[in-house]
C-alpha positions as MATLAB code, in Angstrom:
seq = 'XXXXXXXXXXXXXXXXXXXXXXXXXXXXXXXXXXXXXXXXXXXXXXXXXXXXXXXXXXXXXXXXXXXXXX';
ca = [
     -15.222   30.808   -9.688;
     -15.050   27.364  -10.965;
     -15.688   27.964  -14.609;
     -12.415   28.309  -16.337;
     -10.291   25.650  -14.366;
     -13.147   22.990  -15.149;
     -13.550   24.008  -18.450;
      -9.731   23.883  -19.124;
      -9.164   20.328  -17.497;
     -12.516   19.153  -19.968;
     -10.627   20.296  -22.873;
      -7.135   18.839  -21.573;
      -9.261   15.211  -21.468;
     -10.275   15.961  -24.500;
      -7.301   16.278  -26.538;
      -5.625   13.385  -24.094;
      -8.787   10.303  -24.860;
      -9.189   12.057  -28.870;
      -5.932   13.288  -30.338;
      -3.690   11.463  -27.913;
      -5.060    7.708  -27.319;
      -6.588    8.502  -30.458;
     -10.132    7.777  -30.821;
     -10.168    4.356  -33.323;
      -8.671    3.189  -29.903;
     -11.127    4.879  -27.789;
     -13.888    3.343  -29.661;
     -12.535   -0.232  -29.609;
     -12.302    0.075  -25.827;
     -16.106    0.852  -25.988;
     -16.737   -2.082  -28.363;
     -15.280   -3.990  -25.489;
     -17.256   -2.753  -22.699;
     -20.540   -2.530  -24.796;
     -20.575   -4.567  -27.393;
     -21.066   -2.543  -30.599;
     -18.824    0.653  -31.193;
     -20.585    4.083  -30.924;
     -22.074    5.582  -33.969;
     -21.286    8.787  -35.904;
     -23.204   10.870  -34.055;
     -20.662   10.316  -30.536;
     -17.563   11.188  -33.446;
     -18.589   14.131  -34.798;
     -19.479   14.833  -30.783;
     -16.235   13.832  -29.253;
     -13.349   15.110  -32.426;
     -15.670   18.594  -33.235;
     -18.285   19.752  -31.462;
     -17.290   19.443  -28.242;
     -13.400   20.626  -28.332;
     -15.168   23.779  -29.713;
     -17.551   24.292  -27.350;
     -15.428   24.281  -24.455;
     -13.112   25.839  -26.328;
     -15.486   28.820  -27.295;
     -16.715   28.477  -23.340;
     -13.470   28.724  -21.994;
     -12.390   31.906  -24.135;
     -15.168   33.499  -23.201;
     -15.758   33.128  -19.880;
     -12.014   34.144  -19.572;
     -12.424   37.252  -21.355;
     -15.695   38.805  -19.556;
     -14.406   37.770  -16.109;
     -15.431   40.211  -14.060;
     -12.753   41.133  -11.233;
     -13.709   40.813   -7.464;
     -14.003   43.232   -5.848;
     -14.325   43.712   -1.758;
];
């Protein structure tokens, strides 16, 4: 039951920290807290993969919802 509205608030954080604070900010806030900034690896994870996983999750577990039934 929980799947789609968690999925959909994931991908509304998403686009807020990434696209919205914009992640060269992001990533200087880490610098700050840790002391070096993250590598490629969390990029590639936080500006691609990950929109389009949840993004793929979220489509799909909204289009093979079953219905309840009683």
């Amino acid at each position: 039951m929980s799947g789609f509205p968690l999925l959909f608030v994931a991908l509304l954080e998403l686009v807020a920290i990434n696209y919205i604070y914009g992640y060269p900010r992001f990533s200087e806030d880490i610098k700050l807290m840790l002391g070096h900034k993250p590598n490629i690896y969390w990029k590639v994870c936080w500006l691609g993969l990950s929109p389009v996983v949840v993004m793929v999750s979220s489509t799909a577990d909204y289009q093979f919802k079953e219905s309840l039934s009683i």
